[in-house]
mmCIF file as Biopython writes it, N, C-alpha, C and O atoms, coordinates in Angstrom:
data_model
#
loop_
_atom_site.group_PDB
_atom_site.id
_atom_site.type_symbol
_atom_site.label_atom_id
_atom_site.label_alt_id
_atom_site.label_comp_id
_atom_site.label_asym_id
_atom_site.label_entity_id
_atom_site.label_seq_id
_atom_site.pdbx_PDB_ins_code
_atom_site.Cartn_x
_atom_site.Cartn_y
_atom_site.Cartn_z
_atom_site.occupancy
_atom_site.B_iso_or_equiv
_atom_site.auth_seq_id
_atom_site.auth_asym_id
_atom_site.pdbx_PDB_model_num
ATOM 1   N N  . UNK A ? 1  ? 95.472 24.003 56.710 1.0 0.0 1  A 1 
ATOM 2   C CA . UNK A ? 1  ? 94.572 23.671 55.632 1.0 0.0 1  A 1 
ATOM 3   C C  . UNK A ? 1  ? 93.234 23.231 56.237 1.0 0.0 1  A 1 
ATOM 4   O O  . UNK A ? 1  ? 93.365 22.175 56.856 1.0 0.0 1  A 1 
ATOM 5   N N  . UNK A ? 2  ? 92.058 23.692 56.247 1.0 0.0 2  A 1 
ATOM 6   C CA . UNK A ? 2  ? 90.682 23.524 56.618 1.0 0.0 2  A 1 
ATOM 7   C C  . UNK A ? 2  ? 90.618 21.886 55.778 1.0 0.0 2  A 1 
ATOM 8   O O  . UNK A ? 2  ? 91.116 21.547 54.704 1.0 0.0 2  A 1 
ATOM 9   N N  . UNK A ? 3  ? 89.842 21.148 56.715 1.0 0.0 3  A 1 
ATOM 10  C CA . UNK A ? 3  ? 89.444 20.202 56.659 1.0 0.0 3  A 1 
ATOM 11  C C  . UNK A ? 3  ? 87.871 20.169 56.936 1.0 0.0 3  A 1 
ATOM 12  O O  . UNK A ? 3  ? 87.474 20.513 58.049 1.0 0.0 3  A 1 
ATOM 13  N N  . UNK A ? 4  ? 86.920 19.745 55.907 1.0 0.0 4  A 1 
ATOM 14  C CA . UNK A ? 4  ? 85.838 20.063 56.071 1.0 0.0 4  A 1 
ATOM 15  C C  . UNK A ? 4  ? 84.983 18.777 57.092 1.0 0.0 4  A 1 
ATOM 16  O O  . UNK A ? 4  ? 85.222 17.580 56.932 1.0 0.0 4  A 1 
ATOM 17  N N  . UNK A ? 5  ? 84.133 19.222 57.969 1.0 0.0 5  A 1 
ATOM 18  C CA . UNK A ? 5  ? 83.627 17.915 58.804 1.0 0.0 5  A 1 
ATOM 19  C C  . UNK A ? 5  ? 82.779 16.821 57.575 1.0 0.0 5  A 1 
ATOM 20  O O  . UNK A ? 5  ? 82.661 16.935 56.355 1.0 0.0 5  A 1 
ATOM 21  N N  . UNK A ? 6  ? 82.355 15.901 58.420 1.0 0.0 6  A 1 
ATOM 22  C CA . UNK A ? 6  ? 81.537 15.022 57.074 1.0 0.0 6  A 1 
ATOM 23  C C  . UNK A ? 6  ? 79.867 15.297 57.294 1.0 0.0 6  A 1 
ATOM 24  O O  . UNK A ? 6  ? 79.311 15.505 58.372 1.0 0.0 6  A 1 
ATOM 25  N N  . UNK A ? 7  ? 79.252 15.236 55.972 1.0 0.0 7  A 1 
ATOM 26  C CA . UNK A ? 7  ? 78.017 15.294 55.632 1.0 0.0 7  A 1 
ATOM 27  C C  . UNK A ? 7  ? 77.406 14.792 57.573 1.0 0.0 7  A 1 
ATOM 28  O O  . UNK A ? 7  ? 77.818 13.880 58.291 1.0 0.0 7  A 1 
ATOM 29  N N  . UNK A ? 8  ? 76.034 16.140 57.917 1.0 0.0 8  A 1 
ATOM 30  C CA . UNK A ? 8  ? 75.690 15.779 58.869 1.0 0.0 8  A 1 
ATOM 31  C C  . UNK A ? 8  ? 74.095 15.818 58.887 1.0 0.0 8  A 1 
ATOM 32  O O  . UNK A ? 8  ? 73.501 16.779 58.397 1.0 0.0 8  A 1 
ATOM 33  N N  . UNK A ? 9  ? 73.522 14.906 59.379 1.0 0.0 9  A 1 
ATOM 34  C CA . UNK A ? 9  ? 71.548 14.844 59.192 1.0 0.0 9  A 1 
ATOM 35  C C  . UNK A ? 9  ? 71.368 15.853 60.416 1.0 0.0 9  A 1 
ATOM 36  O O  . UNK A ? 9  ? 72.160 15.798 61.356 1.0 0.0 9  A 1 
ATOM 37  N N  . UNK A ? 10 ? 70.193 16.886 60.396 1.0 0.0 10 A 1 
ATOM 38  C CA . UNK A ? 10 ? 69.734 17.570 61.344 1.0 0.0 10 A 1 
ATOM 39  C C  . UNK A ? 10 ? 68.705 16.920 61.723 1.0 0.0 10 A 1 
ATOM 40  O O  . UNK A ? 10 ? 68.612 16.204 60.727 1.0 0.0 10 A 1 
ATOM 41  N N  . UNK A ? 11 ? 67.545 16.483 62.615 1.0 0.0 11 A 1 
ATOM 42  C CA . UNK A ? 11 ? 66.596 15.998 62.539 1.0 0.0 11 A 1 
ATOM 43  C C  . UNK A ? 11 ? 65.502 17.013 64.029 1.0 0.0 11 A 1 
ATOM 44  O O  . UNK A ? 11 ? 66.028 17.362 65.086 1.0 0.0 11 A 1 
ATOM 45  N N  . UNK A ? 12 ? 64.205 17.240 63.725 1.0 0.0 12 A 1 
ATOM 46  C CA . UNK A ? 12 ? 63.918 17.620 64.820 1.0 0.0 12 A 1 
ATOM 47  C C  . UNK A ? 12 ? 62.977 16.913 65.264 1.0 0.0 12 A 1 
ATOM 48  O O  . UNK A ? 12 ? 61.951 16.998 64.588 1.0 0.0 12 A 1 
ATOM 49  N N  . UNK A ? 13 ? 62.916 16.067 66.376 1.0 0.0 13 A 1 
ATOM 50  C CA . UNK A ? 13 ? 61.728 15.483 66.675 1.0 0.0 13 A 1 
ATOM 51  C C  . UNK A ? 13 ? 60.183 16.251 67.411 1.0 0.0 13 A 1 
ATOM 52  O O  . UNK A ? 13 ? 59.247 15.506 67.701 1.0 0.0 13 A 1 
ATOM 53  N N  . UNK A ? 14 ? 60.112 17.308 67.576 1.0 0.0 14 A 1 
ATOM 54  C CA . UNK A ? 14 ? 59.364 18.273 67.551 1.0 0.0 14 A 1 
ATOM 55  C C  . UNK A ? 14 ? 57.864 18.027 66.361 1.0 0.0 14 A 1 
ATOM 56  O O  . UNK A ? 14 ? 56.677 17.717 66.460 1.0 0.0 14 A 1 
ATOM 57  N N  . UNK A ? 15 ? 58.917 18.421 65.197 1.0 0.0 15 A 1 
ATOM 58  C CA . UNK A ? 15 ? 57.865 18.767 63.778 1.0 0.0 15 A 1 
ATOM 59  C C  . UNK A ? 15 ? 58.446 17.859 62.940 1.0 0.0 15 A 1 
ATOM 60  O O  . UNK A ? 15 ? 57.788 17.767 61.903 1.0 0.0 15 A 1 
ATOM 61  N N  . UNK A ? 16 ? 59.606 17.002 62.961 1.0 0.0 16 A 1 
ATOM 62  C CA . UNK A ? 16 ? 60.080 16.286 61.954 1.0 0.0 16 A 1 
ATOM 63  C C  . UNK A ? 16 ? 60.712 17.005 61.323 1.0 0.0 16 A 1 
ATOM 64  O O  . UNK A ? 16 ? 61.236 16.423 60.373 1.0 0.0 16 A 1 
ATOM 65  N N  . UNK A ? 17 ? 61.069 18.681 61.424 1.0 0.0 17 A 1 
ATOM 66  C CA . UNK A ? 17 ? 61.764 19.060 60.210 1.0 0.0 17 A 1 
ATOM 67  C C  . UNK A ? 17 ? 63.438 18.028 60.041 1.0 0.0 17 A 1 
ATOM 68  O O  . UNK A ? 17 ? 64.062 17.615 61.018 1.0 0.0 17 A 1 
ATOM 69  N N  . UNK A ? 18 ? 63.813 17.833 58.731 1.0 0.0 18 A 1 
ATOM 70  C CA . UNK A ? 18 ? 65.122 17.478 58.482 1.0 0.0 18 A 1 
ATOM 71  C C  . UNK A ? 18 ? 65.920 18.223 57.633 1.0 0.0 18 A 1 
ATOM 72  O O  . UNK A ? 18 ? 65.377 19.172 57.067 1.0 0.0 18 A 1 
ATOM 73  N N  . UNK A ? 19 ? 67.228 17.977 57.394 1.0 0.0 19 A 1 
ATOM 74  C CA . UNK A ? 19 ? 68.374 18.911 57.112 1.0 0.0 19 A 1 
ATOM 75  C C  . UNK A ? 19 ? 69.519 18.207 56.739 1.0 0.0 19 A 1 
ATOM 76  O O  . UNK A ? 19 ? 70.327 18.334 57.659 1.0 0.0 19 A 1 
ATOM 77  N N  . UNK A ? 20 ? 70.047 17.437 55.722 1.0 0.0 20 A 1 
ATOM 78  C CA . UNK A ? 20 ? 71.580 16.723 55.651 1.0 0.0 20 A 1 
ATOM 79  C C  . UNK A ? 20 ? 72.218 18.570 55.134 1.0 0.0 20 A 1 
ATOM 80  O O  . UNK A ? 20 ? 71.559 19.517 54.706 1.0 0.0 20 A 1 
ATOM 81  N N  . UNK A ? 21 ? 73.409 18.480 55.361 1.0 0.0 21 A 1 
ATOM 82  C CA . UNK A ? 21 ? 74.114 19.902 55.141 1.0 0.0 21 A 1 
ATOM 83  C C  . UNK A ? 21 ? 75.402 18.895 54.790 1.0 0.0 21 A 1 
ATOM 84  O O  . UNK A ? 21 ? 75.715 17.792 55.238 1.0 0.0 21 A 1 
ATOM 85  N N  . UNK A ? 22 ? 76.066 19.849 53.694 1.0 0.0 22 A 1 
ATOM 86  C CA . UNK A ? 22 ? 77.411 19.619 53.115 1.0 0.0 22 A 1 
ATOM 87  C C  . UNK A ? 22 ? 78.533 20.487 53.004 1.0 0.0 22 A 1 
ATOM 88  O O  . UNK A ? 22 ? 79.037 21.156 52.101 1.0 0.0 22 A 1 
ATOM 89  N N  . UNK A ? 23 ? 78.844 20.191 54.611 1.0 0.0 23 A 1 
ATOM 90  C CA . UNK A ? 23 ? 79.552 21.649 54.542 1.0 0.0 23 A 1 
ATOM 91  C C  . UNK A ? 23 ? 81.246 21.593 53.673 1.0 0.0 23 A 1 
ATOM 92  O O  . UNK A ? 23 ? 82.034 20.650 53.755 1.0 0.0 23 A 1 
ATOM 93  N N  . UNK A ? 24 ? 81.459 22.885 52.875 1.0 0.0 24 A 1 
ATOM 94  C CA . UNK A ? 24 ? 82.678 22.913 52.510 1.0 0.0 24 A 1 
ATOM 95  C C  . UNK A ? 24 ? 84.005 23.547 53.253 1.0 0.0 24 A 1 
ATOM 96  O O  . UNK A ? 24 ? 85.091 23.532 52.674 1.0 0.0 24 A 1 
ATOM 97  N N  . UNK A ? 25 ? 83.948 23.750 53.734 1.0 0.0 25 A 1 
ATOM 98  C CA . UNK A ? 25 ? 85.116 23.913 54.751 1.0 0.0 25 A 1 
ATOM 99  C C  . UNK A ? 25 ? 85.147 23.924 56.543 1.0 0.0 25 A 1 
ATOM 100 O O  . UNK A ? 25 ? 84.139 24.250 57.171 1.0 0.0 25 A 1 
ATOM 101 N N  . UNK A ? 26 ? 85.763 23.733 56.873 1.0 0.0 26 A 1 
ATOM 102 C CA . UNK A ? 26 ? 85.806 23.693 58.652 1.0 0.0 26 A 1 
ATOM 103 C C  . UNK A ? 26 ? 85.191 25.475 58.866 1.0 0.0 26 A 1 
ATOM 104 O O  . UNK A ? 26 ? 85.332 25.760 60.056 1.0 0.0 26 A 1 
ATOM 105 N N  . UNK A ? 27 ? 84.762 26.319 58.306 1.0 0.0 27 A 1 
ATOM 106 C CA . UNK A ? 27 ? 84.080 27.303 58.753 1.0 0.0 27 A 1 
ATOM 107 C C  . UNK A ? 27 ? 82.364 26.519 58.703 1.0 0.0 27 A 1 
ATOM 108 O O  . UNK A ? 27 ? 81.699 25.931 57.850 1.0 0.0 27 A 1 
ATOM 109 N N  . UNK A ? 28 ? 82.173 26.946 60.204 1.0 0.0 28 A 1 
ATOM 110 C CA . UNK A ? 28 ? 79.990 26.581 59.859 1.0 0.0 28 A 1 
ATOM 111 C C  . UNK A ? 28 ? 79.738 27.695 60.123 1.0 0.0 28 A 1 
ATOM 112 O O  . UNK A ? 28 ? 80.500 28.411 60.772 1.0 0.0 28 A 1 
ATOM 113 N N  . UNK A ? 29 ? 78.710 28.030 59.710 1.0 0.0 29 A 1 
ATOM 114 C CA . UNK A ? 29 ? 77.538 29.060 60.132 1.0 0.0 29 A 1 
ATOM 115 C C  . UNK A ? 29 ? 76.025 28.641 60.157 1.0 0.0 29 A 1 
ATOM 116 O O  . UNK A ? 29 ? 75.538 28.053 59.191 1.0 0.0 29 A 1 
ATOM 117 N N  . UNK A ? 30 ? 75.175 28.998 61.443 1.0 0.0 30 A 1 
ATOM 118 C CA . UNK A ? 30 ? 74.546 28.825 61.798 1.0 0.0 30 A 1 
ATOM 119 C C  . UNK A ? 30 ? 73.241 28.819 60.737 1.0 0.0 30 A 1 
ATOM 120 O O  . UNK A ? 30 ? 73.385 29.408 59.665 1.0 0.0 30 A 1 
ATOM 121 N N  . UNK A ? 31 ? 72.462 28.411 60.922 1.0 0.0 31 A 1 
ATOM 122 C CA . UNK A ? 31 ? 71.437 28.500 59.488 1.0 0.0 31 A 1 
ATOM 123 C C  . UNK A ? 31 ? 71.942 28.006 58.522 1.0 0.0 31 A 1 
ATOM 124 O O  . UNK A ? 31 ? 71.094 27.843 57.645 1.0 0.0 31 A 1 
ATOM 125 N N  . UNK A ? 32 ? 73.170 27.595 58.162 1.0 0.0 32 A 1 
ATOM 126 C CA . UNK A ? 32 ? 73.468 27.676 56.737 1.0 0.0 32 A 1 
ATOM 127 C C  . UNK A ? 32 ? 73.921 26.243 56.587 1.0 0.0 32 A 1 
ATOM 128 O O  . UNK A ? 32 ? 73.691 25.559 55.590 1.0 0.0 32 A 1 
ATOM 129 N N  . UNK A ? 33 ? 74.627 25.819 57.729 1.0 0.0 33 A 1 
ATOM 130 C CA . UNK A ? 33 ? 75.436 23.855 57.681 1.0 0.0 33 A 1 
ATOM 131 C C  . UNK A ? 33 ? 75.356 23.889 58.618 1.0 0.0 33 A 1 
ATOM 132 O O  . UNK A ? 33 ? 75.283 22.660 58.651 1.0 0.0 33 A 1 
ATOM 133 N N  . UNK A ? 34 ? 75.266 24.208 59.837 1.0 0.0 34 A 1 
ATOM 134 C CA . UNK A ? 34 ? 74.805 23.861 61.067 1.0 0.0 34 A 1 
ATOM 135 C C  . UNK A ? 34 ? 73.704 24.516 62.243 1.0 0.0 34 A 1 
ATOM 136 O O  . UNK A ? 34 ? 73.813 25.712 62.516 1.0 0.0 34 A 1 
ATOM 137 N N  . UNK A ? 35 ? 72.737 23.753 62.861 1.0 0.0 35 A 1 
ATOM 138 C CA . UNK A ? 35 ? 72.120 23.950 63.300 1.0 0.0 35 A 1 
ATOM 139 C C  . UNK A ? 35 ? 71.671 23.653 64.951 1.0 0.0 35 A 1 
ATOM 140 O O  . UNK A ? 35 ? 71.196 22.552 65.229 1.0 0.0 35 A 1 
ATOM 141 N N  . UNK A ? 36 ? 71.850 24.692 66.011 1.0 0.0 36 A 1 
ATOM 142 C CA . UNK A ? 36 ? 71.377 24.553 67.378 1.0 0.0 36 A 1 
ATOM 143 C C  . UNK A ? 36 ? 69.546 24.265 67.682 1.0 0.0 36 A 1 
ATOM 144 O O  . UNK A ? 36 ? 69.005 23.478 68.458 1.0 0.0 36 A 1 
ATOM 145 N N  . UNK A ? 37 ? 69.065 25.065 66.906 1.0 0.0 37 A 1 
ATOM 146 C CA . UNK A ? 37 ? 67.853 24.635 67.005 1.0 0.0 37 A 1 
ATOM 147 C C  . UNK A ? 37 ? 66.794 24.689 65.600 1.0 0.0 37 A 1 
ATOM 148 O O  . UNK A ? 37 ? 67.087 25.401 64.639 1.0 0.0 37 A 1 
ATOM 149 N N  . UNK A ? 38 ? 65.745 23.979 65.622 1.0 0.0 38 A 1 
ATOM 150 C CA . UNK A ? 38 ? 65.081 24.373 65.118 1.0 0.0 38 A 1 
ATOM 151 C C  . UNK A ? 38 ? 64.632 25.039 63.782 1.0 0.0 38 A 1 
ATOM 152 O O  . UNK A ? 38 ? 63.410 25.112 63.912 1.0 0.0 38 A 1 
ATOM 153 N N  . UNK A ? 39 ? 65.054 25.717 62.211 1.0 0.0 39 A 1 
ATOM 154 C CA . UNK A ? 39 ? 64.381 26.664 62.186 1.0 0.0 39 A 1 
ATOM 155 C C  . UNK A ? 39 ? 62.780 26.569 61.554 1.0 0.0 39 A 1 
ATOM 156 O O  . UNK A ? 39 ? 62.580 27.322 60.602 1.0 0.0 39 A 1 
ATOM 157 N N  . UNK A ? 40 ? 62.091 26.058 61.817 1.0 0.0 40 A 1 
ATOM 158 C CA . UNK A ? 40 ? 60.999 25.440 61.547 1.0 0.0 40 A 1 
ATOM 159 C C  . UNK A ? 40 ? 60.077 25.852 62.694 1.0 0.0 40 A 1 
ATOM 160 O O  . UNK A ? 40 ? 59.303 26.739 62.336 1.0 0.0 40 A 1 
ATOM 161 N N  . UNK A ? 41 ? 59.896 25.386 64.262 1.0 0.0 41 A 1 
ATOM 162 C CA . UNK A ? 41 ? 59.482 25.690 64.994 1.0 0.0 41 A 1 
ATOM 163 C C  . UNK A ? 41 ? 60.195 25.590 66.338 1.0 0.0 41 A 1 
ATOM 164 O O  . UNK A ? 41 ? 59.705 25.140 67.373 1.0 0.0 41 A 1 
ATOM 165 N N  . UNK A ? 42 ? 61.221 25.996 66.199 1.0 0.0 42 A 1 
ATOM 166 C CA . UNK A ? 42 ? 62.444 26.619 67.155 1.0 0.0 42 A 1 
ATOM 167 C C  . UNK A ? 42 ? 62.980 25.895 68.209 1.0 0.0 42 A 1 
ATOM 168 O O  . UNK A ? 42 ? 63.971 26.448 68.686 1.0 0.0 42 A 1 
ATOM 169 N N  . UNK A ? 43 ? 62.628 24.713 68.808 1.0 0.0 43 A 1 
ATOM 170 C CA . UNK A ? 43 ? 62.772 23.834 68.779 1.0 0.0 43 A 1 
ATOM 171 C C  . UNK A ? 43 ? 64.096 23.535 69.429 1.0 0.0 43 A 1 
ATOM 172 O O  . UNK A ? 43 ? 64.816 23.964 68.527 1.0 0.0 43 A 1 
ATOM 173 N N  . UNK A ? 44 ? 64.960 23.090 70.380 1.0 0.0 44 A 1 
ATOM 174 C CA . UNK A ? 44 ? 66.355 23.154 70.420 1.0 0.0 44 A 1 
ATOM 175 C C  . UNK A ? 44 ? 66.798 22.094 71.169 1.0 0.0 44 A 1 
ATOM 176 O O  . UNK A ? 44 ? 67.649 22.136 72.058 1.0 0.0 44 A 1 
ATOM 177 N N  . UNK A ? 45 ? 65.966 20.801 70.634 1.0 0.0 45 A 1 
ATOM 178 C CA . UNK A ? 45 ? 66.191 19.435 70.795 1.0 0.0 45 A 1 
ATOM 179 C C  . UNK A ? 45 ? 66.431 18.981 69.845 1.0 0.0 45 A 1 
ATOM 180 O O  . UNK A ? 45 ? 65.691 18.046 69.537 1.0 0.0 45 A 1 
ATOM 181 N N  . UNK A ? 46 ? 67.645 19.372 68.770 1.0 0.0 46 A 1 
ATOM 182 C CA . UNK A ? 46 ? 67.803 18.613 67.655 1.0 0.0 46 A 1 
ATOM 183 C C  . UNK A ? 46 ? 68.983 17.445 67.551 1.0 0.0 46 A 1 
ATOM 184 O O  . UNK A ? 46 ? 70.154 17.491 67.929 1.0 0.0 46 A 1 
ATOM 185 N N  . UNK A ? 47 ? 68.216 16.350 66.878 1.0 0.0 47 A 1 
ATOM 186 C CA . UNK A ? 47 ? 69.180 15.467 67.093 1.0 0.0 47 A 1 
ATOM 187 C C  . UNK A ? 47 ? 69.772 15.688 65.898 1.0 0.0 47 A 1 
ATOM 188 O O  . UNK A ? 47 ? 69.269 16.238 64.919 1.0 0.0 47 A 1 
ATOM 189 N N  . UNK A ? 48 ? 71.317 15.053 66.061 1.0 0.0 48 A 1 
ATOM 190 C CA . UNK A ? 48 ? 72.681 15.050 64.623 1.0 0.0 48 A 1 
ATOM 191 C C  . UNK A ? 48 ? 73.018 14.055 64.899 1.0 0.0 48 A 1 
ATOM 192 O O  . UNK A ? 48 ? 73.106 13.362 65.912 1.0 0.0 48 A 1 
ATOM 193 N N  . UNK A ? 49 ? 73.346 13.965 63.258 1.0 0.0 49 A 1 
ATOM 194 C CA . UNK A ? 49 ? 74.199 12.259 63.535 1.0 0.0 49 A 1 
ATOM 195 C C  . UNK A ? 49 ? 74.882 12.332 61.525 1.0 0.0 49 A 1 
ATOM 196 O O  . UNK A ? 49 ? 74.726 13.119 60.591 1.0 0.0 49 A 1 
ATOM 197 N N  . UNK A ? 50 ? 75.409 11.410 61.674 1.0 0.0 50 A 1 
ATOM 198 C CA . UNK A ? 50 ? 76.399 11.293 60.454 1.0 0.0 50 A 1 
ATOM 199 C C  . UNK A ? 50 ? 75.503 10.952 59.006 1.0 0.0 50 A 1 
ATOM 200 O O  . UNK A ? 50 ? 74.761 9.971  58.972 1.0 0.0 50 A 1 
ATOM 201 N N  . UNK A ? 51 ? 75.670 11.941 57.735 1.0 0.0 51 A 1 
ATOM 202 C CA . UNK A ? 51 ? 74.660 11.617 56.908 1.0 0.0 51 A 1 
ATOM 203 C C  . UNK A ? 51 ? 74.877 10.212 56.371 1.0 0.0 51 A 1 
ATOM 204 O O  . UNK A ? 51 ? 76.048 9.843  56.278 1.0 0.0 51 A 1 
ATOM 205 N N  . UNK A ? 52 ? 73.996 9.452  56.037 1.0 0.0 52 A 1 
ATOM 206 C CA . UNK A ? 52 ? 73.366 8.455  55.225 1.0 0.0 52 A 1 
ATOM 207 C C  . UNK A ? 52 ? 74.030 8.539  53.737 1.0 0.0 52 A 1 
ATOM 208 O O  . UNK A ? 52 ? 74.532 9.618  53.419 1.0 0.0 52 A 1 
ATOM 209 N N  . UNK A ? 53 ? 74.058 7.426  52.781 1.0 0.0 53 A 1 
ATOM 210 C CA . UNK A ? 53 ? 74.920 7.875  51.662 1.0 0.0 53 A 1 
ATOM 211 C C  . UNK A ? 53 ? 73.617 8.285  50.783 1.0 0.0 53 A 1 
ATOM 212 O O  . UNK A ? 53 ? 73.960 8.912  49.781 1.0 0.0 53 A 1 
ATOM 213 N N  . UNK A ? 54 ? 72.293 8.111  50.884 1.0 0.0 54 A 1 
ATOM 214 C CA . UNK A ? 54 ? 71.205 8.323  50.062 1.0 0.0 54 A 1 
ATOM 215 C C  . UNK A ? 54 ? 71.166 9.581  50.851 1.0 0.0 54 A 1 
ATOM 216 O O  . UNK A ? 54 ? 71.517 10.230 49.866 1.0 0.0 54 A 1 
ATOM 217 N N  . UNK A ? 55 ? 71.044 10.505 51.783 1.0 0.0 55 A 1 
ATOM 218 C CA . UNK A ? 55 ? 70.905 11.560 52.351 1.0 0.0 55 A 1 
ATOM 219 C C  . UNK A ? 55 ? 71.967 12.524 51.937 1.0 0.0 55 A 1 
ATOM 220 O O  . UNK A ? 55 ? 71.717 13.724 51.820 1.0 0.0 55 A 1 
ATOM 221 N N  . UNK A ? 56 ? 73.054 12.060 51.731 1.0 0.0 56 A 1 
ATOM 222 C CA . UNK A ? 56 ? 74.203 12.616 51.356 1.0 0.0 56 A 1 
ATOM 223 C C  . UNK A ? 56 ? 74.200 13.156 50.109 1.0 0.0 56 A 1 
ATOM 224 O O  . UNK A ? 56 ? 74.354 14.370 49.969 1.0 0.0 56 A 1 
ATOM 225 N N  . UNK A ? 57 ? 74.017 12.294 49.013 1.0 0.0 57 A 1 
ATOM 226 C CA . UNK A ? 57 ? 73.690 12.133 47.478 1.0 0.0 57 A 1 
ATOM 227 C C  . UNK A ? 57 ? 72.401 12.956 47.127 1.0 0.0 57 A 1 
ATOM 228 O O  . UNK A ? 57 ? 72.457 13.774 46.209 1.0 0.0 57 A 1 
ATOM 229 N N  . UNK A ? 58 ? 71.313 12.774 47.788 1.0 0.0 58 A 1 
ATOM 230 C CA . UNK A ? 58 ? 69.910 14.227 48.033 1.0 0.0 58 A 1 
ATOM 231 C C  . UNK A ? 58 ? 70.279 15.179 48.202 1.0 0.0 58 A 1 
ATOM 232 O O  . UNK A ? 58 ? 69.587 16.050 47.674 1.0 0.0 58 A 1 
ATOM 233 N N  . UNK A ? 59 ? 71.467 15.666 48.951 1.0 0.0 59 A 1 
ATOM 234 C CA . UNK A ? 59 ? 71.930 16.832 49.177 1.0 0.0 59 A 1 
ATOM 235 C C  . UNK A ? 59 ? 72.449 17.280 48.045 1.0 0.0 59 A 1 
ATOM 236 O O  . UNK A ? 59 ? 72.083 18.233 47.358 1.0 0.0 59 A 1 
ATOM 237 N N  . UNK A ? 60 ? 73.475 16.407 47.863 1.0 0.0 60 A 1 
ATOM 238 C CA . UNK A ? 60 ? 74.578 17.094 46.469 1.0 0.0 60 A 1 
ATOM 239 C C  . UNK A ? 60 ? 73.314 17.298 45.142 1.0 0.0 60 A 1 
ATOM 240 O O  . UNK A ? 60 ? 73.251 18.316 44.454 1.0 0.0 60 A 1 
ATOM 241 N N  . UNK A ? 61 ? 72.908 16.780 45.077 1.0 0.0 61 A 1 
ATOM 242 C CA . UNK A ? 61 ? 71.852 16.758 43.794 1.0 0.0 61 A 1 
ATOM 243 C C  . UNK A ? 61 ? 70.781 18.026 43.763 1.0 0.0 61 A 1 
ATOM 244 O O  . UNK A ? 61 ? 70.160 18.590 42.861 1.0 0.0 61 A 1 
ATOM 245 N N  . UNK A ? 62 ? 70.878 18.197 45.243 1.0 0.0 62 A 1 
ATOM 246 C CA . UNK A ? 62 ? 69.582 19.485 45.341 1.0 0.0 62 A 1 
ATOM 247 C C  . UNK A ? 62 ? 70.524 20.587 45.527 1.0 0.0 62 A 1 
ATOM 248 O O  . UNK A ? 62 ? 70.121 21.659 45.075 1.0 0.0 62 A 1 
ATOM 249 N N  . UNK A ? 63 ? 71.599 20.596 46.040 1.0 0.0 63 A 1 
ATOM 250 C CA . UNK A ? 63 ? 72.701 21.588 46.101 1.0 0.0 63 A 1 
ATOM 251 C C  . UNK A ? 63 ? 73.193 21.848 44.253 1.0 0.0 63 A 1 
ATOM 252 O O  . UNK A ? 63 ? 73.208 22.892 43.601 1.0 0.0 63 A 1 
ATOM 253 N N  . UNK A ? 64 ? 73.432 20.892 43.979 1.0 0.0 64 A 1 
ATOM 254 C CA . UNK A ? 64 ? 73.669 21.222 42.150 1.0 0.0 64 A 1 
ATOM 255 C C  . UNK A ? 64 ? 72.406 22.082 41.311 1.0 0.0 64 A 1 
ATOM 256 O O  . UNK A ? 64 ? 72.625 23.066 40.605 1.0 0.0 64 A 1 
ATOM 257 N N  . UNK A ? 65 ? 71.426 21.647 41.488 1.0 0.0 65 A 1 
ATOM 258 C CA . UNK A ? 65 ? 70.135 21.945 40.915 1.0 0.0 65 A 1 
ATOM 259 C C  . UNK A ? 65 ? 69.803 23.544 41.342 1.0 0.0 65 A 1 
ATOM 260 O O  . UNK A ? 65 ? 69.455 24.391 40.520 1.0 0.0 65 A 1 
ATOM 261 N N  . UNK A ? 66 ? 69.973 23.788 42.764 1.0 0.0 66 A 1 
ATOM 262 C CA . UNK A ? 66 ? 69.550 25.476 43.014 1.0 0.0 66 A 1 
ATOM 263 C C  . UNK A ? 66 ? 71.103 26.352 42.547 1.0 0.0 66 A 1 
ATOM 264 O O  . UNK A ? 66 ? 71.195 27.580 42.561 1.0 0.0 66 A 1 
ATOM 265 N N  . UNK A ? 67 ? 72.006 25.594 42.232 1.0 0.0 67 A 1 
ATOM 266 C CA . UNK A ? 67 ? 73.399 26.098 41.705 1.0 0.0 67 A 1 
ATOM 267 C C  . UNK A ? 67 ? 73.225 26.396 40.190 1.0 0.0 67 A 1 
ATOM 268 O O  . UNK A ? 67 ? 73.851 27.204 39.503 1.0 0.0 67 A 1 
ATOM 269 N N  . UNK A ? 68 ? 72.266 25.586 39.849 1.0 0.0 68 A 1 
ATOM 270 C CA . UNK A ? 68 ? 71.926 25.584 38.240 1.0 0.0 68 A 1 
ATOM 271 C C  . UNK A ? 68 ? 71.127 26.488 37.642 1.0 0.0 68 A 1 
ATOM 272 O O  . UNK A ? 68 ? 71.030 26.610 36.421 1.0 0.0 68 A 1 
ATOM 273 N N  . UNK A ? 69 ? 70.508 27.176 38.507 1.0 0.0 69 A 1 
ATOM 274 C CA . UNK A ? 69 ? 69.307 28.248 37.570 1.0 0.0 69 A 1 
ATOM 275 C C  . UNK A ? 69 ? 70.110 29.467 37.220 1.0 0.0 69 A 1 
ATOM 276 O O  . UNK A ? 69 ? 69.592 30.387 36.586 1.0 0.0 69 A 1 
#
């Protein structure tokens, strides 16, 4: 039974781009819930770390909303 990892912040200190991702199952794909570098300005010093519950909750809310049109 897939066990999904927990909500994770992307952060790039580069450009600042950020990223919380919510992934639903133990499958990731690149671009999509997880990220090696960059995609902003490519970048492949990105720091991760465990989402925030206000980062977490931004996600689900903006994940509902582009689910909604």
């Amino acid at each position: 039974m897939p066990i999904p990892p927990p909500p994770q912040t992307f952060i790039c200190q580069a450009c600042s781009w950020k990223k919380t991702t919510l992934p639903a199952s133990d499958c990731l794909m690149q671009g999509v819930n997880w990220y090696f570098c960059c995609p902003k300005c490519g970048d492949a010093q990105l720091t991760r770390r465990p989402a925030g519950r206000v980062e977490t909750m931004k996600a689900r809310l903006d994940e509902f909303l582009q689910h909604s049109d």
